[in-house]
C-alpha positions in Angstrom: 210.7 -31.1 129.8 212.5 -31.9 126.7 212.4 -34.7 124.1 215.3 -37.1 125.1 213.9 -40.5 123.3 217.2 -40.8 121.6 219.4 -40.1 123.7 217.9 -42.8 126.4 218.8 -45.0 123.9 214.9 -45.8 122.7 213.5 -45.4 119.2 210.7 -43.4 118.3 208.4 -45.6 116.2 205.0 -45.0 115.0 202.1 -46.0 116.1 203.0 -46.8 119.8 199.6 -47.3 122.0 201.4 -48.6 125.9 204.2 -48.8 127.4 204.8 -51.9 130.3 207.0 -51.0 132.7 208.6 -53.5 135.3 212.4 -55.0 136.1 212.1 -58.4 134.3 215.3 -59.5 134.5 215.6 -58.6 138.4 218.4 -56.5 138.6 216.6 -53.2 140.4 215.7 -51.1 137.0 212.8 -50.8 135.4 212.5 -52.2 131.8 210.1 -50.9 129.5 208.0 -53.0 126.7 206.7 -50.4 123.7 203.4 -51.7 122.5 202.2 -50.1 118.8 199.3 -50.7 116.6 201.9 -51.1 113.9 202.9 -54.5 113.1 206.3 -55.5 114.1 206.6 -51.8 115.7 206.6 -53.3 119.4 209.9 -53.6 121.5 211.8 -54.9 124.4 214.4 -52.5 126.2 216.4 -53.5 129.3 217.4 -50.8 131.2 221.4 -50.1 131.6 221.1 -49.2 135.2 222.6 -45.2 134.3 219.8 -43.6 132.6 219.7 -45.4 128.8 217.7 -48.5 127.6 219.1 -50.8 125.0 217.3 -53.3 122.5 217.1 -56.6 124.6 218.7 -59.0 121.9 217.0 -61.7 123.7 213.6 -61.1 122.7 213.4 -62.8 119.4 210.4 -64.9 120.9 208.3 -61.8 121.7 209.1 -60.2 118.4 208.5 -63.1 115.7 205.1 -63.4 118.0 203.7 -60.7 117.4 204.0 -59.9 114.1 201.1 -59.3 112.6 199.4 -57.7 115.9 198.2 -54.3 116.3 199.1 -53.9 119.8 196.7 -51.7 122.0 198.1 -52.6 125.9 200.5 -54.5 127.6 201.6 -55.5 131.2 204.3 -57.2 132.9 202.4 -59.7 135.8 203.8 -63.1 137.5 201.3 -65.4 136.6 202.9 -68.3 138.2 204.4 -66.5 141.4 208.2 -68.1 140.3 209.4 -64.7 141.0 210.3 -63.1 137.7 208.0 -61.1 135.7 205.8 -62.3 132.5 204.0 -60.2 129.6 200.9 -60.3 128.3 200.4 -58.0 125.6 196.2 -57.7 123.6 195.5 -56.1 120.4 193.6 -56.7 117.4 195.3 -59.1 115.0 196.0 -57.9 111.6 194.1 -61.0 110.1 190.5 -62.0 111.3 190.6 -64.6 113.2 194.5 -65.1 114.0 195.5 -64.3 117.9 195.6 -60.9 119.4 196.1 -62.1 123.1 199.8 -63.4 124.1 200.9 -64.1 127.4 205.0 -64.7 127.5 206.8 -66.4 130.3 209.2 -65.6 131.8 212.4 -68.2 132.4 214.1 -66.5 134.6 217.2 -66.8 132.2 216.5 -63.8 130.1 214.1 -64.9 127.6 210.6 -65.0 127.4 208.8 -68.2 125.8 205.3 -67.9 124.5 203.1 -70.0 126.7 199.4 -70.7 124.7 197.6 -72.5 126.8 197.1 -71.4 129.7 194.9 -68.2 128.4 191.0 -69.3 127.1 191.5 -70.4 123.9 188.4 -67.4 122.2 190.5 -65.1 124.5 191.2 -63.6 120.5 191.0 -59.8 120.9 191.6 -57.5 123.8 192.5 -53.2 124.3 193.1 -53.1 128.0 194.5 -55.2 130.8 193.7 -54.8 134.6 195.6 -57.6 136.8 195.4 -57.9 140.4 193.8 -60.6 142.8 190.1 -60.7 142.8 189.6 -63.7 144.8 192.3 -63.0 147.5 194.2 -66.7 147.0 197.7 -65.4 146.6 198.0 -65.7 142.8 197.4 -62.7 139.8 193.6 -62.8 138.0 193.0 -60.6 135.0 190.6 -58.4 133.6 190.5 -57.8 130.0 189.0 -55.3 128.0 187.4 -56.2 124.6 187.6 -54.0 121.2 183.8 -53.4 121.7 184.0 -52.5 125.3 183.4 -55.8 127.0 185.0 -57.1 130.3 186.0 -60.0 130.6 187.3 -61.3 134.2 189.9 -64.2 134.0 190.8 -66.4 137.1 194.3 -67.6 137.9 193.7 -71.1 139.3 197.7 -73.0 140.0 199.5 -70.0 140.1 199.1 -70.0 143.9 201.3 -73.2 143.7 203.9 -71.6 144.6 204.8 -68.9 147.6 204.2 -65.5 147.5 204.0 -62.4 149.8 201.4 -59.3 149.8 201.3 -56.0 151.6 200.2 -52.8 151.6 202.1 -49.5 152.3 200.9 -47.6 154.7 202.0 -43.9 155.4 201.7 -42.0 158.2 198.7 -39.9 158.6 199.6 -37.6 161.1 203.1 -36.8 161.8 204.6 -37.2 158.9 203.6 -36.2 155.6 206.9 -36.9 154.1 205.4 -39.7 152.2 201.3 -40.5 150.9 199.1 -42.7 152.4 199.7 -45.9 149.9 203.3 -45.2 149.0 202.5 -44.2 145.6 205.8 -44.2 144.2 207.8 -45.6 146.3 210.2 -48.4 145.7 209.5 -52.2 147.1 212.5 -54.8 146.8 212.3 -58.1 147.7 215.0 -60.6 148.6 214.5 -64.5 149.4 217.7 -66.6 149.0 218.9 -66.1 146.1 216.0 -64.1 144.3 216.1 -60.2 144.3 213.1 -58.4 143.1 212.0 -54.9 143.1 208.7 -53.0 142.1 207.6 -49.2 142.1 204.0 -49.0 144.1 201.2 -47.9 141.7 198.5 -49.2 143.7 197.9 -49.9 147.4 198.4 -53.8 147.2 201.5 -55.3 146.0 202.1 -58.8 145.1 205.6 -60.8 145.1 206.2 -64.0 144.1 209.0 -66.3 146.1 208.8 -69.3 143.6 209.5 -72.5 145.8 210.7 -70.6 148.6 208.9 -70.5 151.7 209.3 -66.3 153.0 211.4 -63.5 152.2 214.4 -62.6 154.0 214.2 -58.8 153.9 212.2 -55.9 152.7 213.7 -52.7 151.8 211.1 -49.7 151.2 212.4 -46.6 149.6 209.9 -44.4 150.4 209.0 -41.6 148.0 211.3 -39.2 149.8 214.3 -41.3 149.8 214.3 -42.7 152.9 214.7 -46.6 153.6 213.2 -48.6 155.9 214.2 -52.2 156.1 212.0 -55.1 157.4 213.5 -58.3 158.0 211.6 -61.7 157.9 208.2 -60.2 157.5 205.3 -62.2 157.5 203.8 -63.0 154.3 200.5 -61.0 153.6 200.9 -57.4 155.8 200.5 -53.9 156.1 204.2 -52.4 155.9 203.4 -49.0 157.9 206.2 -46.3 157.6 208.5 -45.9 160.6 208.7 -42.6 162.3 212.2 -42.3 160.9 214.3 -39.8 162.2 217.0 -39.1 158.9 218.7 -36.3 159.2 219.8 -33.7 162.0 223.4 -33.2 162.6 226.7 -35.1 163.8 226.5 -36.8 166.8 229.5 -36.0 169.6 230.9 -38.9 171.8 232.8 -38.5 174.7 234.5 -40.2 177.3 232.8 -40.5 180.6 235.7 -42.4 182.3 234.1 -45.7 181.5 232.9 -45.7 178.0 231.5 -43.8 175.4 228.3 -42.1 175.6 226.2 -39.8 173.3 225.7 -36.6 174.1 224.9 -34.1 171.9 224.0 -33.1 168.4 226.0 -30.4 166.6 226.6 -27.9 164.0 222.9 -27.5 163.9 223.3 -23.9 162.4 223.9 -25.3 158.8 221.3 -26.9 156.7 223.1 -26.5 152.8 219.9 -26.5 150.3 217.3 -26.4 152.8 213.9 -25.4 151.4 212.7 -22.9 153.3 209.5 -22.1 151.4 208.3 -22.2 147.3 207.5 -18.8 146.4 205.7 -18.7 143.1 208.9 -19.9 140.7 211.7 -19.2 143.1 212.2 -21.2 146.4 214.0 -19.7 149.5 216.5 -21.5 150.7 218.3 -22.0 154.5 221.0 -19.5 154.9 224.9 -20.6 153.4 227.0 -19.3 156.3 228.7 -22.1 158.3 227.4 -23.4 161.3 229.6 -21.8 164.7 228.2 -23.3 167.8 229.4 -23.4 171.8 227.6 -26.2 173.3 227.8 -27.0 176.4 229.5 -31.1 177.9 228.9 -30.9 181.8 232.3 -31.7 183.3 231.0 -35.3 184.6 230.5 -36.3 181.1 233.8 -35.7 179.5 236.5 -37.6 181.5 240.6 -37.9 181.1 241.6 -41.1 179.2 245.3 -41.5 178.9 246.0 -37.7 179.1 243.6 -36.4 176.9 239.6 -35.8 176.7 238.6 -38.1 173.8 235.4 -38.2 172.0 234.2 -39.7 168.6 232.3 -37.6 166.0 229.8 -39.5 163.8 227.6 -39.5 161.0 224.9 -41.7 161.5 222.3 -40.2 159.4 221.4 -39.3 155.5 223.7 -36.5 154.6 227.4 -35.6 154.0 229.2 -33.2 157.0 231.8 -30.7 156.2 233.4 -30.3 159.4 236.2 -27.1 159.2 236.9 -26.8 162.9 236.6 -28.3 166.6 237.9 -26.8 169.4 237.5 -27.5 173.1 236.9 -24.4 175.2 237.6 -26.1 178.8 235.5 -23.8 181.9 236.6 -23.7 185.2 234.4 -22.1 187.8 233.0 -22.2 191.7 231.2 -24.9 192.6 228.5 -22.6 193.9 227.3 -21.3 190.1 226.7 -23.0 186.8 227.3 -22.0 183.3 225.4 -22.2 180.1 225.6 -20.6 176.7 222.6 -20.5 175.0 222.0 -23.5 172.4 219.1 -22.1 170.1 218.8 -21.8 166.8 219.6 -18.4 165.2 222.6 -16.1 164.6 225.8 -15.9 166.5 223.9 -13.0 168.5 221.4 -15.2 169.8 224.0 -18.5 170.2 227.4 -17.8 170.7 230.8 -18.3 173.2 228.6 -15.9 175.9 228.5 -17.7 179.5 225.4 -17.4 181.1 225.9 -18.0 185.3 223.2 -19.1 187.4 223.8 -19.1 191.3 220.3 -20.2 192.6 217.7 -21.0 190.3 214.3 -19.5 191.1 211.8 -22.5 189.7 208.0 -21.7 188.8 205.5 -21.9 191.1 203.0 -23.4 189.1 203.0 -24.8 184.5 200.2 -25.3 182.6 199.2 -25.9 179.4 196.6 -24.0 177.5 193.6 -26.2 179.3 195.0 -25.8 182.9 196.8 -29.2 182.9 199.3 -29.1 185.2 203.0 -29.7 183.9 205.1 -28.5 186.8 206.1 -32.2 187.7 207.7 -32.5 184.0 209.5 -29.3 184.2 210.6 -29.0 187.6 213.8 -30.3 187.1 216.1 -32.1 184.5 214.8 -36.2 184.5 214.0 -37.1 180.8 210.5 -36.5 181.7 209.2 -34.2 178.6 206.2 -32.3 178.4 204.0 -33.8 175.4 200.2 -31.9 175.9 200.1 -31.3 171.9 198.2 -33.3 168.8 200.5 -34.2 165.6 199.0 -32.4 163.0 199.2 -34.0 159.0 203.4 -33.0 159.3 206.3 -34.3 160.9 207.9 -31.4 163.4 204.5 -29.6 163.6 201.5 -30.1 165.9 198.5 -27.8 166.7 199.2 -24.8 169.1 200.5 -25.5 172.5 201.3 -23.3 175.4 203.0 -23.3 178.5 202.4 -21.4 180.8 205.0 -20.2 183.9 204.3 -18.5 187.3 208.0 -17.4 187.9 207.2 -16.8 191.4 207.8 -13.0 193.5 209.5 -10.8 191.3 211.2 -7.7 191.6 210.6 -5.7 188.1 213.9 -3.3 188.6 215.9 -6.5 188.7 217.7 -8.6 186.3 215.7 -11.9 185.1 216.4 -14.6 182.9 214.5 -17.6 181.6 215.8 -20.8 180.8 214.6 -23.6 178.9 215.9 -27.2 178.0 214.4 -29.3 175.6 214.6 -30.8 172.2 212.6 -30.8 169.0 211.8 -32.9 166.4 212.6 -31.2 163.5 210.8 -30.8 160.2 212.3 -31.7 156.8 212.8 -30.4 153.5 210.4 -32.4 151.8 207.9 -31.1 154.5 209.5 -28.0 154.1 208.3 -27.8 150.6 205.2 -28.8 151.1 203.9 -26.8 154.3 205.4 -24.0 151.9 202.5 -25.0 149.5 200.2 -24.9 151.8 197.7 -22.4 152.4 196.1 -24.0 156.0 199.5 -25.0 157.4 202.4 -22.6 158.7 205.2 -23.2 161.4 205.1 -20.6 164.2 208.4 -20.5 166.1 207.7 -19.7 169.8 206.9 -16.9 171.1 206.5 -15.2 174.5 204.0 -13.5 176.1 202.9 -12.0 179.2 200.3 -10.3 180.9 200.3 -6.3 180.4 198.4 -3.7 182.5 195.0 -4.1 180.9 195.3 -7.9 181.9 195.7 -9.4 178.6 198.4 -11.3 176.9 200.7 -9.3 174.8 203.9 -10.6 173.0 207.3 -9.9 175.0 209.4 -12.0 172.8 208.6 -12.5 169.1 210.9 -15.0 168.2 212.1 -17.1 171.4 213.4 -19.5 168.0 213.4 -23.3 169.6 216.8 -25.6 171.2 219.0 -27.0 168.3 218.8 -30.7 168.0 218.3 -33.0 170.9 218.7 -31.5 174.9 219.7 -27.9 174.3 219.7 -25.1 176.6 217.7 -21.7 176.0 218.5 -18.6 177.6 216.5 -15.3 177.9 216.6 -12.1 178.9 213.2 -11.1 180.5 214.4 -8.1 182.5 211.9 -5.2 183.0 209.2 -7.3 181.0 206.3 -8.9 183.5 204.1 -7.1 186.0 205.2 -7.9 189.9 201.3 -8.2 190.1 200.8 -10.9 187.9 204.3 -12.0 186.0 203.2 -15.0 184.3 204.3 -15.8 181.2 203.1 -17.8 178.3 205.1 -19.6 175.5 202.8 -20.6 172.1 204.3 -22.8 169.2 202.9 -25.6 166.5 206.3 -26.6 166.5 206.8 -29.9 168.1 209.1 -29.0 171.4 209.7 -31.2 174.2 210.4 -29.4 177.4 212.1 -30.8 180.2 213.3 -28.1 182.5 212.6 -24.4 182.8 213.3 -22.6 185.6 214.3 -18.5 186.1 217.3 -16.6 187.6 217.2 -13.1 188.9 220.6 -12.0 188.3 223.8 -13.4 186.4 226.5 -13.4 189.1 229.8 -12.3 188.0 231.7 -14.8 189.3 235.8 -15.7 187.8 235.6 -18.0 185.4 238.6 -19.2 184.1 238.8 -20.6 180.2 241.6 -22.3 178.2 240.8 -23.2 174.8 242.4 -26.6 173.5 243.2 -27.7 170.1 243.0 -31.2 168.7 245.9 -33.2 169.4 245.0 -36.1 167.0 242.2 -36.5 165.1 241.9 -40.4 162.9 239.1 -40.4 159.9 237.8 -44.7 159.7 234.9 -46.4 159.7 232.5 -47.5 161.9 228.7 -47.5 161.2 225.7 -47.1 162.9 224.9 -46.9 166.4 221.4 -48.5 168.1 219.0 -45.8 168.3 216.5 -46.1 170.6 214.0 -43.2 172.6 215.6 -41.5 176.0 212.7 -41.5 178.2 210.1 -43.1 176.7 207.6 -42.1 174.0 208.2 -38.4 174.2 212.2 -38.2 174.1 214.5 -37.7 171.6 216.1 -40.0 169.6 219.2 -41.2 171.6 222.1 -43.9 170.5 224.1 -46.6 172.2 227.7 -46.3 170.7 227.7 -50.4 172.5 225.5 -51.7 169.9 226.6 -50.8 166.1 225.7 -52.3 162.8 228.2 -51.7 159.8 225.7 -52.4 157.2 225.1 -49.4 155.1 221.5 -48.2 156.2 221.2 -44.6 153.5 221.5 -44.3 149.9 224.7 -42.4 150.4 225.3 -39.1 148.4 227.6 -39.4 145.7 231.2 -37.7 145.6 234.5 -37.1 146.9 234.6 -38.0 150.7 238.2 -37.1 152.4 240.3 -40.4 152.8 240.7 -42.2 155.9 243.4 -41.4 158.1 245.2 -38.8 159.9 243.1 -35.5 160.0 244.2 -33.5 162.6 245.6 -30.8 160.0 241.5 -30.1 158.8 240.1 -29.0 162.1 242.8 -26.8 163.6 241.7 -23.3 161.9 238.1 -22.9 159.6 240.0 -22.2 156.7 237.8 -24.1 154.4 239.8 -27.1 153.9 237.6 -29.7 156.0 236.8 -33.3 156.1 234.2 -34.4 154.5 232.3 -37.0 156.2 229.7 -39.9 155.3 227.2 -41.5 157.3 228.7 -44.5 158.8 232.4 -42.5 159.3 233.5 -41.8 162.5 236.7 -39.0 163.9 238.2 -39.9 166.7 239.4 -36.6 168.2 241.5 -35.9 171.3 242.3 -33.0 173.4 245.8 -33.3 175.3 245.2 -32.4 178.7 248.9 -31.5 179.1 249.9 -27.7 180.7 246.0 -27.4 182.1 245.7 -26.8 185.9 244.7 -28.5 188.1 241.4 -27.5 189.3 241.0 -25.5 192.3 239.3 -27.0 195.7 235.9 -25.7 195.7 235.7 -25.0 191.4 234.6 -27.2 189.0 235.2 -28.4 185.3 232.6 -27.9 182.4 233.3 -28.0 178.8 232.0 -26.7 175.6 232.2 -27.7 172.1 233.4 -25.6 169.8 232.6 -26.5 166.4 232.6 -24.8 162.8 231.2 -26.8 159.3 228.3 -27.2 156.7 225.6 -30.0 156.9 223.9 -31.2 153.8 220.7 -33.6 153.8 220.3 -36.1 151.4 216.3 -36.1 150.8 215.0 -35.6 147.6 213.5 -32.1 148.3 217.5 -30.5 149.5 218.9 -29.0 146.4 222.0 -30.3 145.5 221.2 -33.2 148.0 222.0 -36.0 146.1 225.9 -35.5 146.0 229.1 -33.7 147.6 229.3 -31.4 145.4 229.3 -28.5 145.1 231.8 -27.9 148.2 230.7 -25.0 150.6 233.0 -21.9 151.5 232.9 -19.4 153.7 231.7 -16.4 152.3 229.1 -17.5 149.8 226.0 -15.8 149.4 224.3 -18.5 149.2 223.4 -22.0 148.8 223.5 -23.8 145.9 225.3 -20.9 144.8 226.0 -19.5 140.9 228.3 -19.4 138.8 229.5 -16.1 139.7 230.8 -18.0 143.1 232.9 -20.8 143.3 235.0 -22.8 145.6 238.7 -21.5 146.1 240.6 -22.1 143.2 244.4 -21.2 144.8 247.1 -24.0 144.8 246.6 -24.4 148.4 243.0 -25.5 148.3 243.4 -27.9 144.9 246.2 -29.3 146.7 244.0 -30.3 149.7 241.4 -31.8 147.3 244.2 -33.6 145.3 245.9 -35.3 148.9 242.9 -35.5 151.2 239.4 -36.0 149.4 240.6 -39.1 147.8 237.4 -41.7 148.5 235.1 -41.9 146.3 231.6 -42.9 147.2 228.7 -44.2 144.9 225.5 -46.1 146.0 227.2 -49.1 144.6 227.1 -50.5 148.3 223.7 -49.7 149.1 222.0 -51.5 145.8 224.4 -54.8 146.7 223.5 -55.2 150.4 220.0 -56.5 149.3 220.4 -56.9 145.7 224.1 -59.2 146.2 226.2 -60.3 143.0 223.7 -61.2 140.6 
C-alpha cells in the first residue's frame, strides 16, 4: 500500500477518530464524512465518481455545527426512510454541558439541515453508534455509546411513515463459492421512479428507504466478484439469494438450420487470457497465452443453405471481450454408412485438432454405473439431453465430490483397435474460484481419469489425463487399444469436476473410408449490435446453459470491460488469415458471417454433409480475479510467452498493425451504459 491521502483529493488533518461512508447525494459513489476530536477538524467529501474526493461546498450547516465538538464517531442512516442518507455524528463537546450528539438531515437537494428535535433532548454525549432495526417495523433505531461505557438504545417511532424495502443477501453454499454467504461487499442499488440509491453490504440486513413511493422497480446486485444479478419488482422485505449465474465461457456460434437460427456450440474454448490457475506463495500461474485453434464439429442437418451461402451469427453474450483472428468452414463430405468426429476436449492441438475420427457401427456398453451400482445406462445410451447427474456440489462452482462411471464395453478383442467416445458438457470453474481452491489446502480439481481392471483384478490408471469436453455438448475421443483385459474390460472414469454425460459408446476400428474436405473462407462478415439472447437449461436441471436467439434483450446486462472495441461494420478482411489483426468483440455484439456455397459439389447419392468450425482467437473474462480483466488491453499476439505479458513483449509495432488499430478499433467502450440503465440522468 502507499499513502495517497492527497492525491484522492482528501486532507490529512489531525486528530481524525471515524470515518462515515455512504452515497448521500445518490449518484452510485461512496462519500466519506472525516470525524476528529479536533474542533472544526471534521469534513464532508463527495466523491468525483474517478477515484478523488472533493470538499462538499455545501456543507456549511454540518461545519458551523459542529464547532466546538470533539468528534469520536459518525454514521450516515435514513432516519425518516425518504430515501437519501442523514448523519449523525457523537462526541464530547468542548464546553460542559453544550451538545455533543447531532443528527443532520438530509434534503435530498444537497445540503444537510440540523434537525434538534427529534434526538432525546440529555442525549448530550456519545463515542459510538450502532443503527439497525431492533423492533423489526421498517424504520432505523439506534444504539449509542456513552463516554463512560454506557448503552443507550434509541427507538425510531414515525420513520416507518414512509415505504421502505429490506433484504438479506444470500450466497450460495454449495456450488458456488464465488461470493460469501451475506454478500459482504457486495454492491446493492436501488431504483423506484425517480430515486436511485446504492449501498455496499456490511452486514446481512439491508435497509432502503422509498420515501412516498409504494415498491422499487429494480434491484441490481453486484456481487463481490463482479457479477450482476438484476431483480425486478421484488417484494418489499426478502432474501435476495444469488443466481447460479453462468458468466463467462466462450462465443456462442449460430447457424442456419433452414428455418431459423439456432445455437449450437460454444467456441474458442482453448483461450482463457489471465486465467488464474493457482497462487503459489507470491507468484500466481496463469492459463497458457497461445491462441485458441479449434475444429468443432456442426452436423450437416444443422447448418443449412440460405441464399447461397451457410450463414451463422457469432455472439458475445457473456462478461468478457473476444479477439476473434480467424474462422474458417471446413465442409466434410462422407458415406452415409460412417460418421465423423474430431475430438472437442480441452488440451493442446495434439489432443484437439483437424483429425477425423470415423465410426461405422458403434459398439454401446453393456451395462453404466456409478460408484454405488446405480445404474446410468438409460442416460448414456444414446444422445437425448438426458445427462448423468449422480454427484454432490461441493462448497465451489465447477467442482463436486468424486464421481465415477463405470462402462462394460461389451466382448472385446484385445489385438484390435478400440476407441472410446464421450459427449458431454461441463460447468466450468472460474477465476475467482480458481484463486481460491488454489488457496486451499482440502480442495483440488482432478481432471478425469481412466482406469481399468489389470491382471491382479484391481483398478489401475490407463489414462491419466482424459482432460473434460470444452464448453457445452462436446465430443471426446480415445484411444483405448491394447488397454483392457478380454476377461473383464471394464473401465472406470473418476473426476470432482462437475461433467455431464450424455452419450458414451465404443468403436473397434476407425474405418478408412474417402472423405472428401473443401475448406471455405468467409464471404462477408458484418460487426453490429444485437444483445442478449434468453438463456434457459436444455434438458432440464442437469443441462447446460442453452439460448434462444428468438427472444433477445438489448439492455446491457455486464459491467463491460473498458477499451478499444473494433467498429461496426464490414469485417470480412479480420477473419481471413490469423495474422493478429482481429475483431474485437463485446458482449452484446454480434458477426454475421457467411460462407458462399458457390463452386462446392454437389453431394454424392448415398454421402452426406457435416461441417466443422474452424476458429482461431483469444478470450478474456471480465471477473475481478482475471488479470488484466477489467479492460481490452493489453491486445494478445501470437507468440507471447505469456499472459499478461512484460515489458520485454509487446504487441506488433509495424505500420501494418497501427494502421489496423488506427481504421478498425475505433469504438470506444466505458461502463458509462451500465451505471445509466439503473442509475438514468440524474
Amino acid at each position: 500500500f502507499k499513502d495517497i491521502t492527497g492525491e484522492a483529493g482528501l486532507e490529512s488533518e489531525e486528530g481524525s477518530t471515524a470515518v462515515a461512508v455512504g452515497d448521500y447525494n445518490n449518484d452510485g459513489f461512496l462519500d466519506l464524512f472525516i470525524a476528529s476530536a479536533i474542533s472544526g477538524n471534521s469534513s464532508l467529501y463527495l466523491n468525483k465518481g474517478d477515484g478523488t474526493f472533493k470538499a462538499d461546498e455545501e456543507s456549511e450547516e454540518v461545519t458551523l455545527s459542529l464547532t466546538g465538538l470533539l468528534a469520536y464517531d459518525a454514521s450516515f442512516l435514513d432516519f425518516d426512510n425518504d430515501g437519501y442518507l442523514d448523519l449523525l455524528v457523537v462526541g464530547e463537546p468542548e464546553q460542559e454541558g453544550d451538545q455533543g450528539v447531532y443528527l443532520f438531515h438530509n434534503d435530498g437537494a444537497g445540503k444537510f439541515w440540523l434537525s434538534p428535535d427529534i434526538l432525546p433532548e440529555d442525549l448530550k454525549t456519545g463515542s459510538r453508534i450502532t443503527s439497525f432495526d431492533y423492533n423489526d417495523d421498517g424504520d432505523t433505531d439506534l444504539a449509542i455509546v456513552g463516554l463512560e461505557g454506557s448503552i443507550r438504545l434509541l427507538r425510531n417511532d414515525g420513520g416507518n411513515n414512509h415505504h421502505y424495502i429490506k433484504m438479506k443477501l444470500v450466497g450460495l453454499r454449495a456450488g458456488s463459492a464465488k461470493n460469501n454467504y451475506y454478500g459482504i461487499g457486495a454492491k446493492v442499488e436501488v431504483r423506484s421512479g425517480s430515486l436511485y440509491q446504492s449501498k455496499v453490504v456490511t452486514e446481512p440486513n439491508i435497509h432502503f428507504g422509498l420515501g412516498s413511493r409504494e415498491k422499487a422497480e429494480v434491484i441490481r446486485i453486484l456481487w463481490t466478484n463482479g457479477v450482476p444479478q438484476n431483480m425486478f419488482f421484488p417484494a418489499t422485505n426478502q432474501d435476495l439469494i444469488e443466481e447460479q449465474q453462468l458468466k463467462g465461457s466462450c462465443p456462442f456460434m449460430y447457424t442456419w438450420n433452414g428455418e431459423e437460427y439456432q445455437f449450437i456450440k460454444d467456441i474458442m474454448w482453448q483461450s482463457a487470457l489471465g486465467m488464474p490457475l493457482g497462487i503459489m506463495g507470491e507468484a500466481t500461474e496463469y492459463a497458457p497465452s497461445g491462441a485458441s485453434v479449434d475444429y468443432i464439429k456442426i452436423p450437416g442437418e444443422q447448418l443449412q443453405l440460405k441464399k447461397g451461402a451457410y450463414s451463422m451469427q457469432l455472439t458475445g453474450e457473456l462478461w468478457e471481450a473476444i479477439y476473434v483472428d480467424k474462422i474458417e468452414l471446413v465442409v466434410l463430405d462422407h458415406p452415409q454408412s460412417v460418421e465423423v468426429y474430431v475430438d472437442e476436449r480441452m488440451g493442446p492441438p495434439s489432443l484437439s485438432g483437424f483429425k477425423l475420427y470415423q465410426v461405422e457401427k458403434k459398439q454401446l456398453p453393456i451395462s453404466a454405473t456409478d460408484g454405488i451400482g446405480a445404474d446410468l445406462l438409460p442416460l448414456i445410451i444414446e444422445r437425448d439431453d438426458h445427462y448423468t447427474a449422480g454427484f454432490k456440489q461441493g462448497k465451489y462452482q465447477g467442482v463436486t465430490n468424486m464421481s465415477e462411471l463405470i462402462l462394460h464395453p461389451g466382448h472385446i478383442d484385445p489385438s484390435e483397435e478400440l476407441y472410446l467416445y464421450l459427449y458431454g458438457w461441463i460447468f466450468p470453474s472460474d477465476a475467482s474460484i480458481n484463486a481460491s481452491i488454489s488457496q486451499s489446502d482440502q480442495v483440488k480439481m482432478m481432471p478425469p481419469v481412466i482406469e481399468a481392471i489389470n491382471e491382479k483384478g484391481e483398478w489401475e490408471v490407463i489414462v491419466d489425463n482424459l482432460s473434460f469436453p470444452m464448453g457445452k455438448d462436446k465430443m471426446i475421443v480415445t484411444d483405448l487399444s491394447g488397454s483392457l483385459l478380454a476377461s473383464d474390460p471394464r473401465i472406470r472414469i473418476r473426476t470432482n469436476m462437475q461433467i455431464h454425460w450424455d452419450q458414451a459408446f465404443f468403436s473397434r476400428s476407425d474405418p478408412k473410408e474417402p472423405v472428401e474436405s473443401y475448406t471455405l473462407k468467409p464471404s462477408s462478415a458484418d460487426l453490429h449490435y444485437r444483445g442478449f439472447s434468453r438463456p434457459y437449461r436444455k434438458g432440464g436441471r442437469y443441462g447446460p446453459h442453452w439460448f434462444d436467439y428468438s427472444i433477445t434483450t438489448s439492455d446491457p446486462i455486464w459491467r463491460d470491460l473498458e477499451g478499444n472495441y473494433t467498429r461496426f461494420g464490414d469485417v470480412l478482411p479480420l477473419l481471413l488469415e490469423a495474422d493478429n489483426k482481429y475483431i474485437i468483440k463485446n458482449a452484446g455484439d454480434e458477426t454475421t458471417i457467411e460462407f458462399s456455397a458457390k463452386g462446392l459439389p454437389e453431394v454424392p447419392e448415398g454421402w452426406k454433409r457435416d461441417f466443422l468450425i474452424h476458429s482461431v482467437g483469444w478470450v478474456k473474462d471480465g471477473d475481478l480475479n482475471t488479470a488484466e480483466g477489467q479492460r481490452v488491453e493489453p491486445l494478445p499476439f501470437h507468440g507471447m510467452t505469456r499472459y499478461p505479458y512484460g515489458p520485454e513483449e509487446a504487441y506488433p509495432s509495424d505500420p501494418e498493425h497501427q494502421n489496423y488499430l488506427r481504421k478498425y478499433n475505433t469504438r470506444e467502450i466505458n461502463t458509462d451504459a451500465f451505471t445509466r440503465a439503473i442509475i438514468g440522468s440524474q
